[in-house]
C-alpha positions in Angstrom: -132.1 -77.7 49.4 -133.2 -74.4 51.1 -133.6 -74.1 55.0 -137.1 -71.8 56.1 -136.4 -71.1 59.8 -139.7 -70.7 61.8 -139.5 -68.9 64.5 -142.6 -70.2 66.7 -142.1 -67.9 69.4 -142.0 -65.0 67.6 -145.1 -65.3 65.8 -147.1 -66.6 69.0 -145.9 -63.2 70.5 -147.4 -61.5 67.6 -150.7 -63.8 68.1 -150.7 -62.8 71.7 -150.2 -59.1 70.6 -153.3 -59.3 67.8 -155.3 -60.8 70.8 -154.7 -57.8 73.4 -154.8 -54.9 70.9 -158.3 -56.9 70.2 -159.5 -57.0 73.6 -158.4 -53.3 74.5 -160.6 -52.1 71.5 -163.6 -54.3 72.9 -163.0 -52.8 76.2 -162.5 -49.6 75.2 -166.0 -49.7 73.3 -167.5 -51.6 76.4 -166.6 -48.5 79.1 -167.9 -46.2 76.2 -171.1 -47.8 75.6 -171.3 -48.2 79.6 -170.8 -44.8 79.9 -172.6 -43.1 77.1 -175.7 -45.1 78.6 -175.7 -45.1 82.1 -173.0 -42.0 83.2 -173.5 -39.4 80.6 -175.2 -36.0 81.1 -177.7 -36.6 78.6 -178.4 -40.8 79.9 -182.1 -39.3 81.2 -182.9 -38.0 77.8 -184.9 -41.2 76.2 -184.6 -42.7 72.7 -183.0 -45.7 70.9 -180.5 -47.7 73.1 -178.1 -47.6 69.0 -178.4 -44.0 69.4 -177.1 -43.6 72.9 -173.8 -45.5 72.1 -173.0 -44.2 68.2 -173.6 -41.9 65.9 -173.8 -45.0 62.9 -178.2 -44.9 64.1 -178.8 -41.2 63.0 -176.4 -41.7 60.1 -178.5 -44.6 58.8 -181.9 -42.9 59.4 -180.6 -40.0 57.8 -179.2 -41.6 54.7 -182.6 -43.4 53.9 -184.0 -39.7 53.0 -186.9 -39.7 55.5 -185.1 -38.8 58.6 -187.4 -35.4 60.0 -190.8 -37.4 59.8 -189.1 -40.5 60.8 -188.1 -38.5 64.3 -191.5 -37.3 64.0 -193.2 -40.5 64.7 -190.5 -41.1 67.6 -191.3 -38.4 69.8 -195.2 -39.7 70.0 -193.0 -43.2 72.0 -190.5 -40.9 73.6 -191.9 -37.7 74.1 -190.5 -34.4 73.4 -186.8 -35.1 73.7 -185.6 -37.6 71.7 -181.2 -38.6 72.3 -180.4 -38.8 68.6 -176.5 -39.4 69.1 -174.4 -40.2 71.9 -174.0 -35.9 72.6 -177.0 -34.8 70.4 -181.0 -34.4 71.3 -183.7 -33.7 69.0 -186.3 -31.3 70.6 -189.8 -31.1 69.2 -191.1 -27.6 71.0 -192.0 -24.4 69.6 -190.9 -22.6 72.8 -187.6 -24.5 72.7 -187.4 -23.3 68.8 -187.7 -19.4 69.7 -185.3 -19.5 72.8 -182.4 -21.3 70.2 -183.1 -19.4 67.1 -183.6 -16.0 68.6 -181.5 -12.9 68.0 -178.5 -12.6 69.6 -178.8 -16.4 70.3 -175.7 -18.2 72.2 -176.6 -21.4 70.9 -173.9 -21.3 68.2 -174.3 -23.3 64.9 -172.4 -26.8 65.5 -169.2 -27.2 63.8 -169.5 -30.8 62.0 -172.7 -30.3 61.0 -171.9 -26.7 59.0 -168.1 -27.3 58.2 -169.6 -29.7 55.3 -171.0 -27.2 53.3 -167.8 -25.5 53.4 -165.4 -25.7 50.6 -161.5 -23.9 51.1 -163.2 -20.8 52.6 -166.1 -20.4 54.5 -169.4 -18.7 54.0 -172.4 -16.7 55.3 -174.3 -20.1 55.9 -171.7 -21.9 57.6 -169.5 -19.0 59.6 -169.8 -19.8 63.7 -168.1 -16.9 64.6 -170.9 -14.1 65.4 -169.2 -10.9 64.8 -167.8 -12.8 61.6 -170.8 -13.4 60.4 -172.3 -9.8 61.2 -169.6 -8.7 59.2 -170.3 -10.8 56.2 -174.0 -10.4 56.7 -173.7 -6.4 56.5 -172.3 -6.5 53.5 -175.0 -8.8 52.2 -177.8 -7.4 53.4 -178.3 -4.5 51.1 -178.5 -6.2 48.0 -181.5 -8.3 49.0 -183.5 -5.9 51.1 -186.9 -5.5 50.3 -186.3 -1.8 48.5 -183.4 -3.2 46.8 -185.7 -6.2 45.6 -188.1 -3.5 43.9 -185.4 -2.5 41.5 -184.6 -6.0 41.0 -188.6 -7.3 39.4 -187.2 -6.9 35.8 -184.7 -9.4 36.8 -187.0 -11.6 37.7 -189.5 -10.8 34.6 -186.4 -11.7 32.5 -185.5 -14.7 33.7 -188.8 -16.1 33.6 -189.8 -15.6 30.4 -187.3 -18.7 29.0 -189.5 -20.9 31.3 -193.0 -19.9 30.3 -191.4 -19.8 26.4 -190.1 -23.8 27.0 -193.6 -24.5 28.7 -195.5 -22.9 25.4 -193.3 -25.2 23.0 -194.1 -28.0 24.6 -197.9 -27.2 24.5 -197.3 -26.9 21.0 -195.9 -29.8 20.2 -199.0 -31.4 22.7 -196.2 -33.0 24.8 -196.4 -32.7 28.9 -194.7 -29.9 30.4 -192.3 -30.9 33.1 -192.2 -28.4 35.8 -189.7 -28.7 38.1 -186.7 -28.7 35.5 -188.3 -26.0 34.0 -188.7 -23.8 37.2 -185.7 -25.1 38.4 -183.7 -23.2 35.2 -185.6 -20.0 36.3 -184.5 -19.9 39.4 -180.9 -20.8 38.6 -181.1 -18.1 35.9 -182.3 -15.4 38.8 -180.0 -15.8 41.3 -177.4 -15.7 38.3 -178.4 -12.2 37.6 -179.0 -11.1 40.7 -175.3 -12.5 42.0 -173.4 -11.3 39.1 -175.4 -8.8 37.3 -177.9 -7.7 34.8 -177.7 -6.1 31.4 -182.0 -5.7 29.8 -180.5 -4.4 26.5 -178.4 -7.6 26.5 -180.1 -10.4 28.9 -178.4 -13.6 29.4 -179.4 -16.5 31.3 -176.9 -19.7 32.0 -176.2 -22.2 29.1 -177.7 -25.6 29.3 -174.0 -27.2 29.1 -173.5 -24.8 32.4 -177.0 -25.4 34.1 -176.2 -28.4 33.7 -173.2 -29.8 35.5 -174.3 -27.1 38.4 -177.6 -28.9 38.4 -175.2 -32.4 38.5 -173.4 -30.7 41.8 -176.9 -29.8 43.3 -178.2 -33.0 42.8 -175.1 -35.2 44.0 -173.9 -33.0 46.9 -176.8 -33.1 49.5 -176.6 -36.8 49.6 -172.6 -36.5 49.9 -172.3 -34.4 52.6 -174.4 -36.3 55.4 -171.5 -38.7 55.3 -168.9 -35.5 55.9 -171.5 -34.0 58.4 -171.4 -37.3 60.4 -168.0 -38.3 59.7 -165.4 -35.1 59.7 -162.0 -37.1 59.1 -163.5 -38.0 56.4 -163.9 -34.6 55.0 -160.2 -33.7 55.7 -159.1 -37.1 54.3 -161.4 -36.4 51.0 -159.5 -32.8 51.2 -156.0 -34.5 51.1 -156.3 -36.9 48.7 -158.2 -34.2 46.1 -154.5 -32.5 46.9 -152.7 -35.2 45.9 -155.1 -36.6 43.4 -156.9 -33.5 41.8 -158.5 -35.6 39.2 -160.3 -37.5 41.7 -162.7 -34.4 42.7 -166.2 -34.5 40.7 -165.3 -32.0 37.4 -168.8 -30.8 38.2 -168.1 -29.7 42.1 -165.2 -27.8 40.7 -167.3 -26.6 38.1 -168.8 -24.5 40.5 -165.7 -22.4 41.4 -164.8 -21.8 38.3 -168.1 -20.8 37.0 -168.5 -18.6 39.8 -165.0 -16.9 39.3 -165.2 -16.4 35.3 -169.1 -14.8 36.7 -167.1 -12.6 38.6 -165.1 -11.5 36.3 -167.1 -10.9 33.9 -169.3 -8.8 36.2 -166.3 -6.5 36.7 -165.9 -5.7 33.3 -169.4 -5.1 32.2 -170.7 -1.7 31.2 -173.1 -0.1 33.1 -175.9 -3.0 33.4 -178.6 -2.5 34.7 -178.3 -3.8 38.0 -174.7 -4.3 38.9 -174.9 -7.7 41.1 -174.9 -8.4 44.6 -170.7 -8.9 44.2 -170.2 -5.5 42.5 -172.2 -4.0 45.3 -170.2 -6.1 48.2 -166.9 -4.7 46.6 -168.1 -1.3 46.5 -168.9 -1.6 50.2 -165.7 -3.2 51.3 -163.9 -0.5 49.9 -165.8 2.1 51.6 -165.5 -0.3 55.2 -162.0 -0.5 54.1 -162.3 -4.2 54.6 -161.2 -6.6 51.7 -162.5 -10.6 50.3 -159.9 -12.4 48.4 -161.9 -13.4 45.0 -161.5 -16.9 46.7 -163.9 -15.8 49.1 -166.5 -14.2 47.0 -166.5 -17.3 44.6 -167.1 -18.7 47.8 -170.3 -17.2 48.3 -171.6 -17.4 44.9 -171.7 -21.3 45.5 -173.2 -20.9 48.2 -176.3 -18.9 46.2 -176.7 -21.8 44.0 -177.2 -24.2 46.4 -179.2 -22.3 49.0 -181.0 -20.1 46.4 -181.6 -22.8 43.8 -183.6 -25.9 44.1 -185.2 -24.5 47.2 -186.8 -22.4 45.8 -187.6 -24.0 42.8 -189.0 -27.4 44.6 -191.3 -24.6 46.8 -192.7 -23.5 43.6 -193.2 -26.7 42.0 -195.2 -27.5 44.8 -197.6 -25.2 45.1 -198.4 -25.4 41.0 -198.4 -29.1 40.7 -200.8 -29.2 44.0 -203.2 -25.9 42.8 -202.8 -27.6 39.0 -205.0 -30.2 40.5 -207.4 -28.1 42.8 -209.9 -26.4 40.3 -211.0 -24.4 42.6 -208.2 -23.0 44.1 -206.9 -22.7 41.0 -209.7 -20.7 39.1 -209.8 -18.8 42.1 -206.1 -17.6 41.9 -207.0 -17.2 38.1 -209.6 -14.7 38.8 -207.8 -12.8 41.7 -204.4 -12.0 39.7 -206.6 -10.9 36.8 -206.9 -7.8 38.5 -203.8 -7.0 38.3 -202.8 -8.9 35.2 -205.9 -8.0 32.1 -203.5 -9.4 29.7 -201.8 -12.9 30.0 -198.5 -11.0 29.5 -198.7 -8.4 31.9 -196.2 -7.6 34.4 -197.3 -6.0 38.3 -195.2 -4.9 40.2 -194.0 -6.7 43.0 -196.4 -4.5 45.3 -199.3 -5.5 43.9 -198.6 -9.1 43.7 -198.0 -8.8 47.9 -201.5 -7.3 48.0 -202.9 -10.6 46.9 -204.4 -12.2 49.8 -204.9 -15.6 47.9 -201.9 -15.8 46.2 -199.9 -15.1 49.5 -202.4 -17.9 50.9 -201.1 -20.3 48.2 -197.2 -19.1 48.9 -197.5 -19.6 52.3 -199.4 -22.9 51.9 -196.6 -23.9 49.6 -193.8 -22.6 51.7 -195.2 -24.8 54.4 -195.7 -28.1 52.6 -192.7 -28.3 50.7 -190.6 -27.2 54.0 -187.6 -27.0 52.1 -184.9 -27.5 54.9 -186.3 -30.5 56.9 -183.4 -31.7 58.4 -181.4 -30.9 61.6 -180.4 -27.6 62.2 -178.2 -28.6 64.9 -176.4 -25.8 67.7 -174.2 -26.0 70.6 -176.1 -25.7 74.2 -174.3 -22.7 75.6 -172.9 -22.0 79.3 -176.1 -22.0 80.6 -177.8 -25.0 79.4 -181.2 -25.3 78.7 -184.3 -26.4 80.5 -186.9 -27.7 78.5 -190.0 -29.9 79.2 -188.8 -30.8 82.4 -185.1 -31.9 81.7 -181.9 -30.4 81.5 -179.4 -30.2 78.6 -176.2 -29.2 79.8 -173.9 -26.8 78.3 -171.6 -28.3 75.3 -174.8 -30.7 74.3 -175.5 -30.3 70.7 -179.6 -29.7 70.2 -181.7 -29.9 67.2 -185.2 -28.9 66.0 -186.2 -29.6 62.3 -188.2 -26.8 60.8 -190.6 -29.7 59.6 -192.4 -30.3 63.4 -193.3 -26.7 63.6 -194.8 -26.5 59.6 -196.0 -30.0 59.8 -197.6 -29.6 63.7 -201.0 -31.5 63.4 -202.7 -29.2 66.6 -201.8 -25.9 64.9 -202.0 -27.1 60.9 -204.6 -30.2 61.0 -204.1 -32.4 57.9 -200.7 -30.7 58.0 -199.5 -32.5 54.7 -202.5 -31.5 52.7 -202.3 -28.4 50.7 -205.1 -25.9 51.8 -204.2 -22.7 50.9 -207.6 -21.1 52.8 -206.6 -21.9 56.2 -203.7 -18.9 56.4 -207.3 -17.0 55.6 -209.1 -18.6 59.0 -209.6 -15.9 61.8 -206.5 -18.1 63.1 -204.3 -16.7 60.7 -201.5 -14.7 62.5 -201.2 -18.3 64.7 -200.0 -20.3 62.1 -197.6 -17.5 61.7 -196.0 -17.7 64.4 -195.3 -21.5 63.5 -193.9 -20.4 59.7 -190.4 -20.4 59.5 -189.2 -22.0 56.5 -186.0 -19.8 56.5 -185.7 -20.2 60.3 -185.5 -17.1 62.3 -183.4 -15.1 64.5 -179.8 -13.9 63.8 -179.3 -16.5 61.5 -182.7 -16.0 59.6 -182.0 -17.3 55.4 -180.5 -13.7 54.0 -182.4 -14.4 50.4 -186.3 -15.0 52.1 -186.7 -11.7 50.2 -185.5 -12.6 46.8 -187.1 -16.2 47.4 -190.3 -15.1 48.3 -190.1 -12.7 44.8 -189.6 -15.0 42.8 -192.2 -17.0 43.8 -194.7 -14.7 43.6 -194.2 -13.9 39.7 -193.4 -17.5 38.7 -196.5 -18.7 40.5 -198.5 -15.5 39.1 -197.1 -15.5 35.7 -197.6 -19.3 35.4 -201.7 -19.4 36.3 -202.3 -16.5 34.3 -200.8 -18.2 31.1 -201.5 -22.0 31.4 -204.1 -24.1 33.1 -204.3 -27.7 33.4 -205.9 -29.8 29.9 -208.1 -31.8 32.6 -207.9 -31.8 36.3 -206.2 -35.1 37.3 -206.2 -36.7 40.8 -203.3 -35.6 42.7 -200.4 -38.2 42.9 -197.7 -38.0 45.3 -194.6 -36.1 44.9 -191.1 -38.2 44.6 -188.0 -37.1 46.3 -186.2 -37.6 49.4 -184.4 -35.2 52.6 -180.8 -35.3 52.5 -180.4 -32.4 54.6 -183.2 -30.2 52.4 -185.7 -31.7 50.1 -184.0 -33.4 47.3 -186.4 -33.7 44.3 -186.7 -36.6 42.2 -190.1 -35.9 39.8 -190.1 -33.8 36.9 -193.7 -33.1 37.5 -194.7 -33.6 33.9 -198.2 -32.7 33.3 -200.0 -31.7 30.2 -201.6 -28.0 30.0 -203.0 -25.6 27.7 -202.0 -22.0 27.1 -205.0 -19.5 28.5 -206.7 -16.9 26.0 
């Protein structure tokens, strides 16, 4: 017969030790709580008591995917500062927006928030580092000015054309014409050409297999990386395991890379297209800077462009046609304006003359503003200074906020802010409301592709009215989607149209 010794003391002392490792947690997260409410810098700011003590009530507002007009509604209980996290405040001031976001700003982009959106090496959007990122801007920046942009309309023109081709088919075959997946393959097949390269004697867009699993990443990853933005170990814990465990990454985030890189390659092997790519033009300026990026880092970058320069975009576009698709009148007045420039359905302006549209920049501008792309936090680091706003005082290492969304959706300066009304940016009061547009925020760290953006919007939007117009003008229904960071959306738009004479 076997003996089992029990030593009772031995697992009472364990008991005891369970017990005080216990009750040191608790009191740690007592003094915390205690002093995050009533001894912190930022205790005077108001908001929810769960948001003075943890970061878990932004999280969950966040992750619902209505956090920006959530906040919104807060500041008309707590006023214009709102303590969002235990260090963080949410600032709802146009004033406050200029002095953060202006050039040469101190307040440096907060390194949680941006390190998400980084992958092994970092990129334009999510650099901290100010003379880095003048570095990687200057090398940028030629390749989507606005005179480079002029050479670039035939890219455009060409990648558009597969678009208004599907949309014909469908009209056709007297099926409904879903609009954002269709705009949403133009624009991927833009920034394509305009990364990588173009060849007119030989155009090719992205295959549907490609578009996609990119479209698959796009869709999955804004959603995934509020949980890295609000929980970094988690981030370098997902990096370790996909170390040790490469099959565990999404085949269609590391999709991406190697897309990008075979892209790249590609590009350097072409003969003499048309328009070389922004990457051909980088490496021709790094060698004459003498400076070098590992193809690492230029893949790097090319992701980047599809995120940033893809459904943004493309959801900005798809809102200003599905709202003008059911506006007749704005609609047969855009009709009748671009006819001047366009006699045939198939003609192609120039990107001049489609900037000399007063109404069609109206309707841009309208739709820039309604869609407001990037409605979440932008957050930055309060520098040695602080800052003194609306009578309080954020003190330096405080991490401050203010979504692009209160200044487009401000009800003083646009009333009925989420209606679409292109006329108003035609109002005496018109260079007002400008200085409340900034869908690609401003200052140093203003969006680099506003240019390219704001072209392709312009002959998608224009190329579109002048070819199709709506079978019947149907009340307007809302659109679905959510804000995981930027708008996330989740409507095909399907409506049915006819083709114009």
């Amino acid at each position: 017969m076997a003996t089992v010794l029990y030593d009772s003391g031995a697992m009472l002392t364990w008991a005891y030790q369970c017990i005080l490792f216990g009750l040191a947690l608790l009191l740690y997260f007592s003094l915390t709580c205690f002093y995050n409410v009533f001894l912190h810098p930022l205790a005077k700011v108001p908001g929810p008591f769960l948001a003075k003590i943890s970061t878990f009530w932004l999280f969950g507002k966040e992750i619902e995917g209505d956090a920006a007009n959530n906040l919104a509604q807060l500041h008309k209980k707590y006023g214009p500062l709102i303590r969002v996290k235990p260090n963080e405040v949410v600032i709802n001031d146009r004033e406050a927006f200029v002095t953060i976001h202006r050039q040469g700003t101190k307040f440096y982009k907060e390194e949680n928030f941006y390190n998400s959106f980084k992958g092994t090496h970092g990129n334009l959007f999510n650099i901290q580092d100010p003379e880095d990122h003048s570095r990687r801007k200057r090398l940028m920046s030629p390749s989507f000015s606005s005179a480079s942009l002029l050479t670039h309309q035939d890219i455009i023109y060409a990648s558009i054309e597969p678009a208004l081709e599907a949309a014909s088919r469908l009209i056709r075959l007297e099926k409904q014409v879903p609009l954002f997946p269709i705009i949403r393959k133009f624009a991927l097949d833009s920034i394509s050409a305009f990364a990588f390269g173009f060849d007119s004697a030989n155009p090719t867009h992205v295959d549907d297999n490609s578009a996609g699993k990119i479209f698959s990443a796009l869709d999955a990853s804004p959603h995934d990386l509020l949980v890295f933005q609000h929980f970094p170990f988690l981030r370098t814990l997902t990096r370790q395991l996909a170390r040790l465990f490469p099959k565990m990454v999404p085949d269609d985030v590391l999709f991406l890379t190697r897309y990008g890189m075979e892209k790249l390659q590609a590009s350097r092997e072409a003969k003499l297209p048309d328009r070389p790519g922004l990457f051909k033009e980088m490496e021709q300026l790094l060698v004459a800077k003498d400076q070098k990026l590992t193809d690492d880092e230029l893949v790097a970058e090319s992701s980047t462009l599809f995120f940033a320069g893809t459904d943004t975009t493309a959801s900005t576009i798809a809102f200003s046609l599905w709202h003008l698709l059911h506006d007749k009148d704005s609609y047969t007045r855009l009709q009748r304006e671009l006819e001047t420039v366009m006699p045939e359905t198939t003609s192609r302006p120039t990107l001049k003359q489609l900037e000399a549209l007063p109404f069609l920049e109206a309707c841009i501008k309208e739709g820039l503003r309604v869609t407001c792309a990037p409605r979440g936090r932008l957050p930055r680091v309060v520098p040695s200074d602080g800052l003194r706003t609306n009578g309080y005082f954020v003190p330096p290492g405080s991490v401050v906020s203010i979504p692009i969304s209160y200044l487009l959706y401000d009800e003083n300066t646009f009333p009925e802010p989420k209606q679409y009304r292109p006329e108003r940016w035609l109002g005496d009061d018109a260079k007002n409301l400008e200085s409340y547009l900034y869908p690609f925020s401003r200052g140093s760290r203003v969006c680099i592709g506003q240019t390219l953006s704001m072209a392709e919007q312009r002959v998608c939007i224009a190329q579109f009215v002048r070819r199709f117009s709506p079978v019947k003008y149907e009340p307007l229904r809302p659109i679905q989607g959510k804000e995981y960071v930027t708008w996330v959306m989740m409507d095909d738009l399907a409506i049915r149209l006819r083709e114009n004479e």
